[in-house]
PDB file of N, CA, C and O in Angstrom, chain B, residues numbered from 101:
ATOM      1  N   UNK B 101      13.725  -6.784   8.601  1.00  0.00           N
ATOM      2  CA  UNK B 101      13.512  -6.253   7.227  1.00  0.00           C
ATOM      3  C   UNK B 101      12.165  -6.733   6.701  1.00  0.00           C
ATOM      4  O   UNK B 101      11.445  -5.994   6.030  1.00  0.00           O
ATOM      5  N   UNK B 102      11.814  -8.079   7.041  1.00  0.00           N
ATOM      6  CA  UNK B 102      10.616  -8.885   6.515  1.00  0.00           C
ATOM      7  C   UNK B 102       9.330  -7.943   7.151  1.00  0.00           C
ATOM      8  O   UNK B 102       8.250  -7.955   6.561  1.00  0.00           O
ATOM      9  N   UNK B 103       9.527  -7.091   8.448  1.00  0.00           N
ATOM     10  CA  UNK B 103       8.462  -6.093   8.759  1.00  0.00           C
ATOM     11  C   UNK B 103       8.188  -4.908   8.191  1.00  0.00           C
ATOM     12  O   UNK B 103       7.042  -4.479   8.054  1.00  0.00           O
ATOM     13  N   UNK B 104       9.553  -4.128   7.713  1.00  0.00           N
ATOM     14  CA  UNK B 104       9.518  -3.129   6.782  1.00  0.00           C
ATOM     15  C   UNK B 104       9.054  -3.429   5.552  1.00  0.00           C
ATOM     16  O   UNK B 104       8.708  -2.438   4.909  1.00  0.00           O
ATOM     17  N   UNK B 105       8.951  -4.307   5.098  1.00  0.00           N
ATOM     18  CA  UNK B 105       8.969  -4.666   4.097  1.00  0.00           C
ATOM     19  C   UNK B 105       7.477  -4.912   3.731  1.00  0.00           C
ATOM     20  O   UNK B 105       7.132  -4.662   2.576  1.00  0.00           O
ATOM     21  N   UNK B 106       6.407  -5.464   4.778  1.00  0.00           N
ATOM     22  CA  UNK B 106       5.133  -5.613   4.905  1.00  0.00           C
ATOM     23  C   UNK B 106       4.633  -4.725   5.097  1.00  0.00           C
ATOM     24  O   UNK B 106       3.626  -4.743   4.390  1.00  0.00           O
ATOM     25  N   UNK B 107       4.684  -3.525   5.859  1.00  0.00           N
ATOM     26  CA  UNK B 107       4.356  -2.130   6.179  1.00  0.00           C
ATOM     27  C   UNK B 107       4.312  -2.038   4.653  1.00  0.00           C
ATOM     28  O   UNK B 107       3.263  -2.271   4.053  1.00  0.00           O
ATOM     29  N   UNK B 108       5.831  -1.586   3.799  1.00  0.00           N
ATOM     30  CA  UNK B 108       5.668  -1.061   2.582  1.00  0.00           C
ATOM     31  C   UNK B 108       4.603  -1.533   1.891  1.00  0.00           C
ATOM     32  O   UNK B 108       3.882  -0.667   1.394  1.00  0.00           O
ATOM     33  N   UNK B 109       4.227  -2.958   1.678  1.00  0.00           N
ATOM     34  CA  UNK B 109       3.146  -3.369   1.235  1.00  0.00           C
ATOM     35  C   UNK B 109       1.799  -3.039   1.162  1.00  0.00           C
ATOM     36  O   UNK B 109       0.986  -2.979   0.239  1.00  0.00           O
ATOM     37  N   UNK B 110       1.752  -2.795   2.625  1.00  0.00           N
ATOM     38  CA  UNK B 110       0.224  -2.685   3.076  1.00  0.00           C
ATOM     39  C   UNK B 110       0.106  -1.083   2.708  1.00  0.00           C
ATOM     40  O   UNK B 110      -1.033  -0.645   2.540  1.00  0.00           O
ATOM     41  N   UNK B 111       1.366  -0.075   2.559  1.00  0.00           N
ATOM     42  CA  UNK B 111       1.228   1.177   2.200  1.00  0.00           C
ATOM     43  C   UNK B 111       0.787   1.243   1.192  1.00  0.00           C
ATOM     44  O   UNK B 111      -0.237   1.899   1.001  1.00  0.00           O
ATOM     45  N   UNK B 112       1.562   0.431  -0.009  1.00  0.00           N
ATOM     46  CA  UNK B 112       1.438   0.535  -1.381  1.00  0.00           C
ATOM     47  C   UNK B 112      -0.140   0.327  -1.613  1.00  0.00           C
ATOM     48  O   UNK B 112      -0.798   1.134  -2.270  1.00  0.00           O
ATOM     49  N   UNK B 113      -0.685  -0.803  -1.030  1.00  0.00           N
ATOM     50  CA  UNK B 113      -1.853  -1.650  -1.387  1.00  0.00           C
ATOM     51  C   UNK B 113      -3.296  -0.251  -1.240  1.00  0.00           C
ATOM     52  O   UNK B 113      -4.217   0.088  -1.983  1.00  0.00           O
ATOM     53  N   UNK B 114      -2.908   0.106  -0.177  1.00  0.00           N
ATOM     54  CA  UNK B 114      -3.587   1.178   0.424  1.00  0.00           C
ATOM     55  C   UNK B 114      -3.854   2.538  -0.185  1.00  0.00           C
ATOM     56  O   UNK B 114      -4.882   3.184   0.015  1.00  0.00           O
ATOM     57  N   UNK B 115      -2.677   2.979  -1.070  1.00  0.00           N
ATOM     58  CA  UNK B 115      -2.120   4.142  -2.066  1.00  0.00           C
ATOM     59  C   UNK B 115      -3.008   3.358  -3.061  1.00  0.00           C
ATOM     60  O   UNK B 115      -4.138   3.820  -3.222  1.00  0.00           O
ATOM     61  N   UNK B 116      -2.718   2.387  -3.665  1.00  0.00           N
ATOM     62  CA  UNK B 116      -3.472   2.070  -5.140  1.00  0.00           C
ATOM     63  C   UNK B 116      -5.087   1.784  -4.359  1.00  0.00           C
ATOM     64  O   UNK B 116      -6.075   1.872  -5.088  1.00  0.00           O
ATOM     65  N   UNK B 117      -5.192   1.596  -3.530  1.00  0.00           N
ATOM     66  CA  UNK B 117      -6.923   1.481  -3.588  1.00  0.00           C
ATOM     67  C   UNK B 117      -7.207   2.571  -3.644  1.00  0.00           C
ATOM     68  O   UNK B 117      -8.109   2.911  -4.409  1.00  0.00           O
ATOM     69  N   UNK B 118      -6.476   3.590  -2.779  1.00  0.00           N
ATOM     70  CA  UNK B 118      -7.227   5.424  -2.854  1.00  0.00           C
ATOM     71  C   UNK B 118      -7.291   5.615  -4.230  1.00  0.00           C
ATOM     72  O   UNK B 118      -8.328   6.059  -4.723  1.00  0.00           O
ATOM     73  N   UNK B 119      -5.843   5.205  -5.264  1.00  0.00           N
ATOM     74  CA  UNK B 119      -6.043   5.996  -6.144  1.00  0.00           C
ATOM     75  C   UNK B 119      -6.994   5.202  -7.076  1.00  0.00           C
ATOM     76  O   UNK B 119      -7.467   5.978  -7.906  1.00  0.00           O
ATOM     77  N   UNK B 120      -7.460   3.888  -7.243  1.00  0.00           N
ATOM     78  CA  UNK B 120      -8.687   3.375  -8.039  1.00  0.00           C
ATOM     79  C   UNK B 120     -10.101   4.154  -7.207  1.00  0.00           C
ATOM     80  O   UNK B 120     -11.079   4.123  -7.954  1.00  0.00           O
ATOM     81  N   UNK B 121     -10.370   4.762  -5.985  1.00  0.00           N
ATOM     82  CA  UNK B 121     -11.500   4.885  -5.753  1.00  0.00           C
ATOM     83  C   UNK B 121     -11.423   6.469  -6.261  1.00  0.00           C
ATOM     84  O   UNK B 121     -12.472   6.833  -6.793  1.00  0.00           O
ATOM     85  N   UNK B 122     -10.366   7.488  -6.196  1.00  0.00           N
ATOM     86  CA  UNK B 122     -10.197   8.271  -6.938  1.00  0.00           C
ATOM     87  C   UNK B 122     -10.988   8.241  -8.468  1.00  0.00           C
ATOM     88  O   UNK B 122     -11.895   8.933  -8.931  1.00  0.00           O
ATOM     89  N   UNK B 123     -10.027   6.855  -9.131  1.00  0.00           N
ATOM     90  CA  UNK B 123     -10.660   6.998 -10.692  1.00  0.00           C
ATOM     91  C   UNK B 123     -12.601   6.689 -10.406  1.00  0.00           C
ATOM     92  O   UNK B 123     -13.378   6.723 -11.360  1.00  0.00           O
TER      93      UNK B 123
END
């Protein structure tokens, strides 16, 4: 779970940088 769980992270982290280089 502690791997799924880091994936999700690194997804999320990844989603909010697109969307700040977006803004």
């Amino acid at each position: 779970s502690t791997r799924l769980s880091s994936q999700r992270l690194e997804i999320v982290c990844q989603f909010l940088s697109n969307k700040d280089q977006l803004l």
